[in-house]
N, C-alpha and C positions, 0 to 999 in steps of 0.2 A: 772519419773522413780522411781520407788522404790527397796529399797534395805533393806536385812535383815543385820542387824552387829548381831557378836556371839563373844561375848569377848571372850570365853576360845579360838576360835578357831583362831580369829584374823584375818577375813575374813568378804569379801560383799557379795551376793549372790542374784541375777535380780529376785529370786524366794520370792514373800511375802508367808508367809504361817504361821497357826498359828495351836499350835499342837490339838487335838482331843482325847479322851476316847474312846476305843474299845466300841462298841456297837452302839456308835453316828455315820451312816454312811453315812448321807444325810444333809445339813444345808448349810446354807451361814451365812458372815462375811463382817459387815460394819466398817469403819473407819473414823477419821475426823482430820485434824487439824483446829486450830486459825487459823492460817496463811491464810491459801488458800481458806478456806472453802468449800471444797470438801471433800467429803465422796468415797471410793472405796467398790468394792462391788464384791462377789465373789462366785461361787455354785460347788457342785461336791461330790464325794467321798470321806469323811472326813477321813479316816482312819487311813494313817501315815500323810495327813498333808489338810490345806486347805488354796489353793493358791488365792490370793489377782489376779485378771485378769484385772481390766480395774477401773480407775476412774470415778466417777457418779457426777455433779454439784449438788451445793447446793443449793436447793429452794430460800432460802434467799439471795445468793446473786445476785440473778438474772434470768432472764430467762435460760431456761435449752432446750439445742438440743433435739429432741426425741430420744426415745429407738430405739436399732436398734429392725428394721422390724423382725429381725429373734429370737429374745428373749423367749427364751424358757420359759414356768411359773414358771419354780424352780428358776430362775433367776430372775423373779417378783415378785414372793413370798419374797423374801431374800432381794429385794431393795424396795419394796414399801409397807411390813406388816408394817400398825401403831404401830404395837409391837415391829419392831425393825428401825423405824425412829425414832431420838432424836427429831427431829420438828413433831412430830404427829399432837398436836392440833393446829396448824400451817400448815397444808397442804395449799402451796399458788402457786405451778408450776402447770400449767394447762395440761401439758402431765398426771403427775403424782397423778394429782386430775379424770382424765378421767378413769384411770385404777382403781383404787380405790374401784366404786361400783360393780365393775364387780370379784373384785376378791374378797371381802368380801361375795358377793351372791354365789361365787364357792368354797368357802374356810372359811366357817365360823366358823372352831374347829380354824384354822393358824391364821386367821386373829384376834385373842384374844388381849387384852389393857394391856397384861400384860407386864410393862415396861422390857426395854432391861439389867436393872441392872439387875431385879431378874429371869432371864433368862439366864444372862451369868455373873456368881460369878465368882470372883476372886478365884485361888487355891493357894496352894504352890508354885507353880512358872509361874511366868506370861513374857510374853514379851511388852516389850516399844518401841513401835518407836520416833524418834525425827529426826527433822530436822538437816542433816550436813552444818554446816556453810560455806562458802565458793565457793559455787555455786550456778549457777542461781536458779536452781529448787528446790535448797533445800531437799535432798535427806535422806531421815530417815535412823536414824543407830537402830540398834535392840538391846538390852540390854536381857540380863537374869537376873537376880535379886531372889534372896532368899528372904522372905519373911513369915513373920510368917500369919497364916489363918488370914483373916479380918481387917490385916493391909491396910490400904486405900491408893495407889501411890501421887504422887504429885500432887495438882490441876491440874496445868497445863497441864500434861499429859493425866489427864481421859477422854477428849473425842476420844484419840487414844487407847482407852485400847481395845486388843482383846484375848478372855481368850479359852482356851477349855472349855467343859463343865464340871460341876462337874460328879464323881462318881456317878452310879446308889445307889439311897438311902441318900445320904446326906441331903438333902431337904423332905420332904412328900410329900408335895404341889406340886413337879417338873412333868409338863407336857412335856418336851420339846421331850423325845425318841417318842413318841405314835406320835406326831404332824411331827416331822422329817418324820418320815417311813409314816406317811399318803399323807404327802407332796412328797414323793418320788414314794409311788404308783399310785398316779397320775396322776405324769410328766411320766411315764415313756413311754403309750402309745403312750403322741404325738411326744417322740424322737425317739422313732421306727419308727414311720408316719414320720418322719422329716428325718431320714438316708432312709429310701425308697426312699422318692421324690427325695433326692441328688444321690442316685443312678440311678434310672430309669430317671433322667435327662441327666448326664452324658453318660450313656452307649447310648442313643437315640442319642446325638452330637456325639459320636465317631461311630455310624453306617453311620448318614448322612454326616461324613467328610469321612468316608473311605468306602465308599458307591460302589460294586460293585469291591471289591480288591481282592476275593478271585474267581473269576466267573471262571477263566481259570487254578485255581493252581490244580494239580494233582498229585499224587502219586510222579510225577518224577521233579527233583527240576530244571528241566530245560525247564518244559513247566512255563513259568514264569506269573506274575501275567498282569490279562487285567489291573489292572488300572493306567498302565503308564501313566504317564502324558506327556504331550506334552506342555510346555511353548513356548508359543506364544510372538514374538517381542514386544519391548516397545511402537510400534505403532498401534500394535493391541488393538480392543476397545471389545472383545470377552476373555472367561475366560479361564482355564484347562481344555484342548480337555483329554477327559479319552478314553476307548476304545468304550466303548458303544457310544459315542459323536461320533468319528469316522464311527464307523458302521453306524449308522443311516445317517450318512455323505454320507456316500459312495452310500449307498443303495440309498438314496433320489435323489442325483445326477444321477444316474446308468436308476434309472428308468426315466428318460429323453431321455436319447438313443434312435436311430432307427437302431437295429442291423438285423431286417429282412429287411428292405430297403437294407443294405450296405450290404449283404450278397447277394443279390439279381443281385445290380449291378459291383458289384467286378464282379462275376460270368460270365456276360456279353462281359466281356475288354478279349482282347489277352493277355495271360501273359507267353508266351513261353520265357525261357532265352534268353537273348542277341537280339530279335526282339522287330519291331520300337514300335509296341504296349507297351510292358513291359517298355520303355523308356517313353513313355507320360506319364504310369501310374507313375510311377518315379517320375517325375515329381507334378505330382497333388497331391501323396504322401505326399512330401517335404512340397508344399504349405498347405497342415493341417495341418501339425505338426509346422508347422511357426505361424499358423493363431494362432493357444493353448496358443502361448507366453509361451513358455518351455525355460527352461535357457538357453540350447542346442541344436543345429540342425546341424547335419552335414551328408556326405555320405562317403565310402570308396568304391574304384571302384578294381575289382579284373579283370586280362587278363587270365581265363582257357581255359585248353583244354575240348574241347566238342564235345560229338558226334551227328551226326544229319545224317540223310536218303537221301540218291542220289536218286533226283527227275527223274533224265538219268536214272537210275540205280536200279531200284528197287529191293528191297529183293523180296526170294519167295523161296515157297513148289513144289516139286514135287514126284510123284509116281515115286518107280525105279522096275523095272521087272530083272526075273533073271538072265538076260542079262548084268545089269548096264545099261541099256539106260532108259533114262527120258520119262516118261508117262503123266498121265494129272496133269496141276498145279493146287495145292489146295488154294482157298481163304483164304485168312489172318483175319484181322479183321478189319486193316483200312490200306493205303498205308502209312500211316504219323505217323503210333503204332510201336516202335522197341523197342528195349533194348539197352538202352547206355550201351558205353564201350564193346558190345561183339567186339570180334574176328571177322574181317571180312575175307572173306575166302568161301572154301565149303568146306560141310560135307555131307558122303554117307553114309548108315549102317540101320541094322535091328530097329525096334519100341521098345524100353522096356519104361513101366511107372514107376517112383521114386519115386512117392508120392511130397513130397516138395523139392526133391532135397536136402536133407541134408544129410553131411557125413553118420551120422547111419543109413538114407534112402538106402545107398548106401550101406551099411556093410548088412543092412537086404537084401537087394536085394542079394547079394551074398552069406548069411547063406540059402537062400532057393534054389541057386542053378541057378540063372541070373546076368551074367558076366555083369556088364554096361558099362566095356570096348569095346572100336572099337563101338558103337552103338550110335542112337538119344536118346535121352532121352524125355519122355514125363513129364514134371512135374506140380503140380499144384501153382496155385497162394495164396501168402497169409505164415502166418506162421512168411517168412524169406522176404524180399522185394529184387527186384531186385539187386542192389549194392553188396547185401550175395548172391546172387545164383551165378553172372558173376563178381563183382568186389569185393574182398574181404575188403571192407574198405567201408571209407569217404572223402569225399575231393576230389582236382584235383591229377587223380591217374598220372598225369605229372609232376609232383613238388611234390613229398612223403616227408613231413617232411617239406618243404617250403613254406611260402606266395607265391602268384600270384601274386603279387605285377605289377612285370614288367619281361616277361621271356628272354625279352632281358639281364637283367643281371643272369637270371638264367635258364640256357636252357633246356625245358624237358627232364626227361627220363622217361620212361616206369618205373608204380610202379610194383613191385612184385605180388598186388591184382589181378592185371589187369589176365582175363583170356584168356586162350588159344585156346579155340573153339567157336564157333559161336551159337549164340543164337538169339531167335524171337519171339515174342507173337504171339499169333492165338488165335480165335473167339470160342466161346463157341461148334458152331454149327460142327467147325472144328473137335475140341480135342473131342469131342463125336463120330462122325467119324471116327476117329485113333483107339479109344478104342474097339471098336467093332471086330476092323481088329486085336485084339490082341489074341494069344493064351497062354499058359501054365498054370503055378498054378493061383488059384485064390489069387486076392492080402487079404490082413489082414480084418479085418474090420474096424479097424480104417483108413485105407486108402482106404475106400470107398467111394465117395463122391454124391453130388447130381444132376449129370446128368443123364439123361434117360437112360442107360446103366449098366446093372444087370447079373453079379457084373461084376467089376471091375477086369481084371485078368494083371500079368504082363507082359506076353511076353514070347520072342520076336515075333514081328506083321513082317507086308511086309515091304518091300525096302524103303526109303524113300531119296531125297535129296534136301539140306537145303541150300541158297545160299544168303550170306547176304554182303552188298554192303554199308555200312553205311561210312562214311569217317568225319575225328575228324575237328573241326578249332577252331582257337584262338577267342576266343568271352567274351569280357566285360560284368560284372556282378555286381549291385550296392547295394549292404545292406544300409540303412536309418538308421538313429539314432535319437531318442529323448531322453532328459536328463532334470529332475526335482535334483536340487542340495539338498544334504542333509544339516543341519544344524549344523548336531555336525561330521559326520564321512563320509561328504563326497567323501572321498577317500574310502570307500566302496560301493559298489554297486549291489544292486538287480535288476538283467537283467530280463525281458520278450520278448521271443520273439516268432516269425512266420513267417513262409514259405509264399510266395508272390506270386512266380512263380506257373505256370501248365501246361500239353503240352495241354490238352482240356477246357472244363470249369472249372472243379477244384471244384467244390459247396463243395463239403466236403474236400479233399485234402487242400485245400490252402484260399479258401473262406470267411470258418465260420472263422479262424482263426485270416485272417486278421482285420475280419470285428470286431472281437472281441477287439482284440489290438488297434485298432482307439478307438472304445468306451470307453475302459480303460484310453488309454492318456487324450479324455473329459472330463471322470467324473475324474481323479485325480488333470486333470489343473483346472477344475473347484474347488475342496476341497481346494486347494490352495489358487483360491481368498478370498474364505470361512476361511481364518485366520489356514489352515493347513499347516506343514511342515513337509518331511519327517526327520529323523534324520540319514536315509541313503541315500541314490543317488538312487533314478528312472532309470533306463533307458529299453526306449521303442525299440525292434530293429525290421524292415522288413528284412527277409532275402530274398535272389535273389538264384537261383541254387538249390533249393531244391530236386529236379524232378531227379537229378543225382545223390543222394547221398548226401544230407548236403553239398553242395560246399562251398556257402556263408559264413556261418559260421566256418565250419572248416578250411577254409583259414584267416577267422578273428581271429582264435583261435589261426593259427599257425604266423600269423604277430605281435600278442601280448598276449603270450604265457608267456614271461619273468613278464610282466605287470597285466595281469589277475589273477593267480594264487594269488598273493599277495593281489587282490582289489575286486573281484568278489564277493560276498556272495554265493548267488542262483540264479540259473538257471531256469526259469516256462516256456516251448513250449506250445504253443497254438497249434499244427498239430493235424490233424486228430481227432481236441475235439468232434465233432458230429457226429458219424457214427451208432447213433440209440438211444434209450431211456429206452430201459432195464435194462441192467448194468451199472457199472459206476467202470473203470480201474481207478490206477495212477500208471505210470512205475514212479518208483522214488530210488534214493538211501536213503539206511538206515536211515540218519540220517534226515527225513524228515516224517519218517511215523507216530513220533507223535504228529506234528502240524498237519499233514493232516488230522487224525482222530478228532485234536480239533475241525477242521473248517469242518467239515462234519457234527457236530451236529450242525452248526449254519446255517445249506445252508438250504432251503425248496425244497423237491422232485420235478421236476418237471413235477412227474405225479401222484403222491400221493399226496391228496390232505390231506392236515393236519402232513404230514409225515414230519422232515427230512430229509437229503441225508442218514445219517447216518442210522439212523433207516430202509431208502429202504435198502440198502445192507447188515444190519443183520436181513432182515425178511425169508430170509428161509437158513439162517449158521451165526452161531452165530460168529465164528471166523472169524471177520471184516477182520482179514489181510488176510487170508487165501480166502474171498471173492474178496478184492479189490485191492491187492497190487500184482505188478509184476514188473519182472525184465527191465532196460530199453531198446529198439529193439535198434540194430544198426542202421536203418533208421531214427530214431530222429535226432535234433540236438542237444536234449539234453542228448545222449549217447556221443557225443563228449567232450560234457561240462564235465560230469565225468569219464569216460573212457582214454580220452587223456587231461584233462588241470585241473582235478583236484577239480572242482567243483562241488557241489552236485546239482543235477537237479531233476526235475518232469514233467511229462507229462502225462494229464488229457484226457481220453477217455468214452463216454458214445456210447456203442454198445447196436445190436438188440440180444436176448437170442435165438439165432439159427443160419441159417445161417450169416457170414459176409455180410455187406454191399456189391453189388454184381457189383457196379459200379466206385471202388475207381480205379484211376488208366485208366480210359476208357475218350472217348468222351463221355459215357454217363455219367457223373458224373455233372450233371445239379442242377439248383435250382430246379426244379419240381419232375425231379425223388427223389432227397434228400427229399424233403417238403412230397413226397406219401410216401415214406419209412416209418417216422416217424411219419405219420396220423396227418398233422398237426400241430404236438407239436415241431416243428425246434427255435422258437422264444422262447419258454420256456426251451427251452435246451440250446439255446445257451446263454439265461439271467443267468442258472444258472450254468452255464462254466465261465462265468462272474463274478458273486457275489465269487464264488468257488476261482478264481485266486487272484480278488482285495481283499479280506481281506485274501487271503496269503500273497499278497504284503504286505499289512500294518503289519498285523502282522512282516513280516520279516525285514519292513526301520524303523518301530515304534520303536518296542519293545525295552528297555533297554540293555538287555541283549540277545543274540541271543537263540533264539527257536531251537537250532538243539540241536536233543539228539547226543551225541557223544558216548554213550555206547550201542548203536544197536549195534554194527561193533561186537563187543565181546561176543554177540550173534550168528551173522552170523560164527564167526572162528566156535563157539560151533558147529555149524548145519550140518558144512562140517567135523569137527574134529570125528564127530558121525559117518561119512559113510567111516572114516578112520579105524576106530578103529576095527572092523570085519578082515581087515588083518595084525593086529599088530603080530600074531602069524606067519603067511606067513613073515614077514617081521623080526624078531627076530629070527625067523631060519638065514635068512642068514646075521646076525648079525646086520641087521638094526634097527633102531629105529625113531619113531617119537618124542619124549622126548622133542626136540629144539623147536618143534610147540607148544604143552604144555606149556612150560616155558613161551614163548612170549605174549602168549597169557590173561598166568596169571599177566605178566606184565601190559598189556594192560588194563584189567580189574581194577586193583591196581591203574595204575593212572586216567583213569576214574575218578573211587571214591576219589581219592584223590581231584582231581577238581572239581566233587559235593560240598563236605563237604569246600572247601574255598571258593566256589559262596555262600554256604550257609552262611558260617559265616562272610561274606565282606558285607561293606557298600554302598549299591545300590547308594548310593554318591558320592562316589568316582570314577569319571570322569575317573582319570588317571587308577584305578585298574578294573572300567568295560572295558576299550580300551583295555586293557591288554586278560583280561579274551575273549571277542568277537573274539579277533586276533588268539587265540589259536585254539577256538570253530571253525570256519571257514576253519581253515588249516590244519581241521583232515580229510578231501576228500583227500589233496594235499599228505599228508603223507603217503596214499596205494600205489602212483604211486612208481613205482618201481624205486632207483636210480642205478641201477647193472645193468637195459638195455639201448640200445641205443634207442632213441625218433625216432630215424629216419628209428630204422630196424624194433621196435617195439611201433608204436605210441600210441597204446593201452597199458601203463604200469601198469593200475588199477590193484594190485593184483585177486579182487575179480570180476570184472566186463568186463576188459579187455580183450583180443586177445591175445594167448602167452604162451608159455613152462614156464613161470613166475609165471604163474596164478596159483590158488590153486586147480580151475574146473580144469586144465591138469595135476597136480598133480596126483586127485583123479582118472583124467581116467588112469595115467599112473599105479599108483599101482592093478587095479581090470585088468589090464594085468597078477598082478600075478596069476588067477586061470581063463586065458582065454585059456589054452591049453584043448583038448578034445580030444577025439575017432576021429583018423582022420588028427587031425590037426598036423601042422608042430613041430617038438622038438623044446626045448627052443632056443638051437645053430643057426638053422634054423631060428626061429624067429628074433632072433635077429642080427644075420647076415644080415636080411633083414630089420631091423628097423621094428619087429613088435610087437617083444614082452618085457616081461621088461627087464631094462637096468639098473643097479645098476649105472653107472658115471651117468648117465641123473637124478635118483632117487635123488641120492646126491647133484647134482648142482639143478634141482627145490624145494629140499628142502632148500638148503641154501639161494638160493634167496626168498621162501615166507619167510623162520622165520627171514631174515637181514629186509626185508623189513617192519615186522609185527614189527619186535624187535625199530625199528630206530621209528616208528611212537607212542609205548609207550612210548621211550623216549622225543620225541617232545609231546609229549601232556605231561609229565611229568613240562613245563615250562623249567630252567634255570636249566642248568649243574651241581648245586650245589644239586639240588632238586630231581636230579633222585635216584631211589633205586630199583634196580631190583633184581632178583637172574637168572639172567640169565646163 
């Protein structure tokens, strides 16, 4: 170690350096003592000083280490010019004797015999090193010394003498400026050349170590990066699963499946609720899901009430003349086709057609002047599914708000949904029939449909009477489970699941979906032995009871309801994924539509060939959401998931670009009619319903940080607060305001970004503050449900999705009551005497339940008590 002493200042300084003459601004400095016989040696910018770097062995005493490899020439010029080695005509190290001819051939002005005295004179003031006595290494102190010109230091000292140069001009003969600057122009190419290669080396190792980190980041700081790592056990012999490692994982696995075999013969088996059939399959179920070696395998067996058709007793049509007496009966479509849950009973009355049967079906029917009171109604299929036309819900409508559990401890009652009249499917051939017998206006156009009857008019037609015989029983129902344990948050979990049951064959209904979900639990048990783990919890479910409404599952919903709400992630339904190959739906809630879109560019069309998914559905509209994304149907199970327990769901549909699939819901809903439907392409569709779901899963148990956008929501208030705002004037007359929804809303948005900008600025390391962050992200579903209604009179509390005077849709319809009066129509008093027009107390309480309900979930996403700030 070397050190400079400076008596005036009374100080050591680890910095050798020796001072320099403006102008000198390239050069190196040798040094020596007796002692040690080492020389040090130094190169650089002389300006204000020139630093002493590293010591160099002395030829003479010995062999000498080599240079290092990376030695620049201005640094072998300054340690190996015979000009300025003391042993010149003594060159005896053989490194140093090797370099020699090579730099005198490149450097033959530098390389000059002109000794090192009359190259570096002594000046006015010179500094002295010497050894400090007292320790091992002997450490030099630095003197200043005054000195008159040409005074010569002390023997001793002169082989450590290092001087700056002299003044320009003091000498004639002085070459050293010209040789310096020649020596520096140079070097200076190869240390540009030399910071290049240290760069373009560097920047090439930090692409191949963070290789693939940016593939998935996007505009929004919550679609997070693909290159999560996945550490794998200490007994794993495999490296960092990244996402691409995963995908190709999955894919390679995936395409092993036989998903048109198992589509094939699912299709085959009896799967009617609660019959012997659906128990074998049960059964064989179980045993694959055992066979996969999954953490988990177990069943929950549920006792509903169920309707099913008196084989004594059959329903039926008949002609009524204008007698009221019964004329010829008309054929059905199958003796074993009804409608759970209607009203058994008879009904007499004139024909009118409704279109789908939906309330504004029913208001348009009576703006044109057809009362559908007292009368049958003809309606079509499709739209709204059974359960919405006759049962207003999900679930067992005998236990509203309770598991099935055991109805011995909880005994039915009739739900509210449940309806009042009698209802019954008929055959195409039928309802074409009816229509024909119809007279009055003609119906709209859009309720015109495609049977051979032109047009379509409403009514009212002949007599008709309807006589339905169906009768309920208690009948067990068993959902399957499979369970892949997560590694870091296994108390969280992303559910998959699918309808099992069908009353006929089911090919598309219940088939593709299942057969889809067996493949998935293969290829993911498989990635597993494959050195993968999820970091959340798998779970694979069959549901049982589908065919009446989500039984299965919304009985599962409501027996762990306290449970779910807090563990669930996401919700993915496999129902009804293949019902053609043209378009391609996801009914999902908000905060999923933009992982959906990530994985849509990575899925391949499966009929565009070279396409993505992504790419089919913006080729003829560019606004992807606007092509693909829809609201969730009450028939799913995954409208339960977010409608009543709070979780965010999706549910993936590929339809034909025309009519609907024309056999869903029928005995004919076969493997073969499905396979002609779709020309074919059923295996290719249902691989890429496949690929589509498993890398949502993964993405959703992988990922570090959860993939849900949580600031959609404050979009959607915007979109509905738009179709408010038109009667803020109607509504500020009578001294009302919307103001409170406003406010909340700007809350909601507020903290949003607030939790952006601390995911952004938090350390992806931190274990404790991602659990923190995920828990939040998760339970912004849970936070719409409304806490102001009851669960059991309003199971639907989803402000935005739900069923309910709660909801923000009955909001909106209740205020465009304010300019529903017309020519004709009844005075406000009148209207609302009868509950039909607007009602300032109803105005005020569904205002205050959405803006409590919107206000309480900015403040849950806001974090911790301390942390809210709203201006509410």
């Amino acid at each position: 170690m070397w050190h400079r002493y400076s008596p005036a200042a009374q100080n050591f300084s680890p910095n050798l350096d020796c001072r320099a003459q403006e102008g000198h601004e390239h050069g190196a400095a040798l040094g020596s003592t007796p002692e040690s016989g080492k020389i040090a040696w130094g190169w650089g910018n002389l300006r204000p000083s020139l630093q002493v770097l590293s010591p160099l062995p002395n030829p003479k005493a010995g062999p000498s280490p080599s240079l290092p490899p990376t030695l620049p020439p201005s640094l072998l010029l300054g340690a190996l010019s015979p000009a300025l080695c003391p042993w010149h005509p003594e060159v005896t190290d053989p490194v140093i004797a090797r370099f020699l001819p090579i730099l005198q051939a490149s450097f033959p002005d530098f390389m000059s015999t002109t000794p090192l005295q009359q190259r570096l004179s002594p000046g006015p003031s010179q500094t002295i090193y010497k050894r400090v006595e007292g320790t091992q290494q002997g450490p030099l102190e630095e003197e200043e010394e005054d000195r008159e010109e040409g005074t010569e230091p002390p023997a001793h000292f002169f082989p450590m003498e290092l001087r700056g140069p002299e003044p320009l001009g003091s000498r004639p003969a002085r070459q050293n400026p010209r040789l310096w600057a020649a020596a520096g122009r140079r070097a200076t190419p190869y240390l540009v050349l030399t910071a290049l290669l240290i760069f373009t080396g560097a920047f090439l190792l930090g692409y191949v170590v963070f290789r693939g980190s940016c593939q998935a980041c996007g505009d929004d700081v919550m679609v997070v990066s693909e290159d999560m790592n996945h550490e794998l056990g200490p007994d794993s012999h495999q490296g960092t699963l990244y996402w691409s490692d995963l995908q190709a994982m999955f894919l390679r696995h995936l395409g092993e499946g036989r998903l048109e075999d198992t589509i094939r013969q699912t299709s085959l088996r009896e799967r009617v609720a609660g019959s012997a059939g659906m128990a074998a399959l049960v059964q064989d179920l179980r045993a694959v899901l055992l066979s996969q070696k999954l953490d988990h395998v177990w069943m929950d067996t549920h006792y509903v009430g169920l309707q099913f058709p008196d084989p004594a007793h059959p329903n039926a049509l008949h002609w009524v003349d204008a007698a009221g007496k019964h004329g010829e009966q008309l054929p059905l479509e199958d003796p074993d086709v009804y409608c759970p849950y209607s009203a058994t009973g008879n009904a007499t009355g004139e024909l009118v057609y409704a279109h789908y049967g939906r309330p504004e079906d029913l208001q348009d029917l009576r703006a044109r002047g057809v009362e559908p009171k007292g009368r049958l109604l003809l309606v079509r299929l499709g739209v709204i599914n059974f359960a919405q036309k006759v049962h207003l819900g999900t679930g067992d409508p005998y236990t509203p708000g309770f598991p099935s559990f055991n109805q011995t401890q909880f005994p039915p009652v009739q739900s509210s949904g449940l309806p009042s009249i009698p209802a019954q499917p008929i055959s195409a051939d039928t309802a074409s029939l009816l229509l024909r017998k119809l007279e009055g206006p003609v119906a709209p156009q859009e309720w015109q449909g495609h049977l051979p009857v032109s047009p379509y008019r409403l009514g009212p037609g002949p007599g008709l009477h309807l006589g339905v015989n169906n009768h309920r029983a208690s009948t067990p129902i068993s959902n399957i489970f499979g369970c892949i344990e997560g590694r870091s948050e296994p108390d969280h979990y992303v559910v998959i699941g699918a309808q099992r049951d069908a009353w006929g064959p089911g090919a598309a209904r219940s088939a593709v979906g299942t057969a889809i979900l067996l493949e998935l639990v293969r290829t993911f048990s498989s990635m597993v032995s494959n050195g993968f783990r999820p970091r959340r919890s798998l779970l694979f479910i069959s549901w049982d009871g589908g065919d009446f409404g989500s039984v299965g599952s919304m009985e599962w919903l409501e027996g762990y309801l306290s449970v779910l709400h807090l563990k669930a992630v996401v919700y993915v339904s496999l129902d009804n994924a293949v019902l053609g190959d043209d378009k391609f739906h996801a009914k999902t809630s908000p905060l999923l539509i933009s992982l959906i879109e990530n994985i849509l560019k990575q899925v391949d069309s499966p009929n565009r060939s070279g396409q993505t998914l992504f790419e089919q559905v913006v080729f003829n509209n560019h606004s992807w959401e606007a092509e693909v994304i829809r609201p969730l149907p009450m028939d799913s199970s995954a409208y339960s998931f977010t409608a009543f327990a709070g979780v965010p769901a999706v549910e993936f549909s590929f339809i034909e670009d025309g009519p609907m699939y024309p056999f869903l819901h029928t005995k004919d809903d076969t493997y073969e009619n499905l396979h002609r439907v779709l020309r074919g392409r059923l295996p290719a569709v249902a691989q890429a319903v496949a690929q589509l779901a498993g890398q949502l899963l993964i993405r959703l148990s992988h990922d570090h940080l959860l993939p849900l956008d949580f600031g959609r929501y404050g979009d959607v208030v915007l979109r509905h607060i738009g179709s408010l705002n038109e009667f803020s004037g109607d509504l500020k007359a009578r001294g009302l305001t919307l103001q409170w929804v406003y406010s909340a809303r700007g809350d909601y948005i507020r903290a949003a970004e607030k939790l952006r900008k601390e995911i952004y600025s938090s350390e992806e390391s931190d274990e404790r503050l991602t659990r923190m962050y995920n828990v939040r992200i998760m339970r912004v579903e849970f936070y719409f449900l409304s806490q102001y209604v009851s669960a059991a009179d309003s199971p639907f509390r989803h402000i935005f999705l739900g069923r309910g005077d709660h909801t923000l849709g009955a909001l909106v319809d209740h205020v465009r009551l304010l300019r529903s009066s017309g020519p004709g129509a009844l005075g406000e008093e009148a209207q609302v005497a009868r509950g039909l027009g607007f009602q300032e107390s109803r105005f005020r309480r569904q205002l205050a339940l959405l803006t409590w309900t919107l206000q309480g979930a900015a403040n849950a996403l806001s974090g911790d008590v301390w942390n809210i700030d709203n201006n509410f």
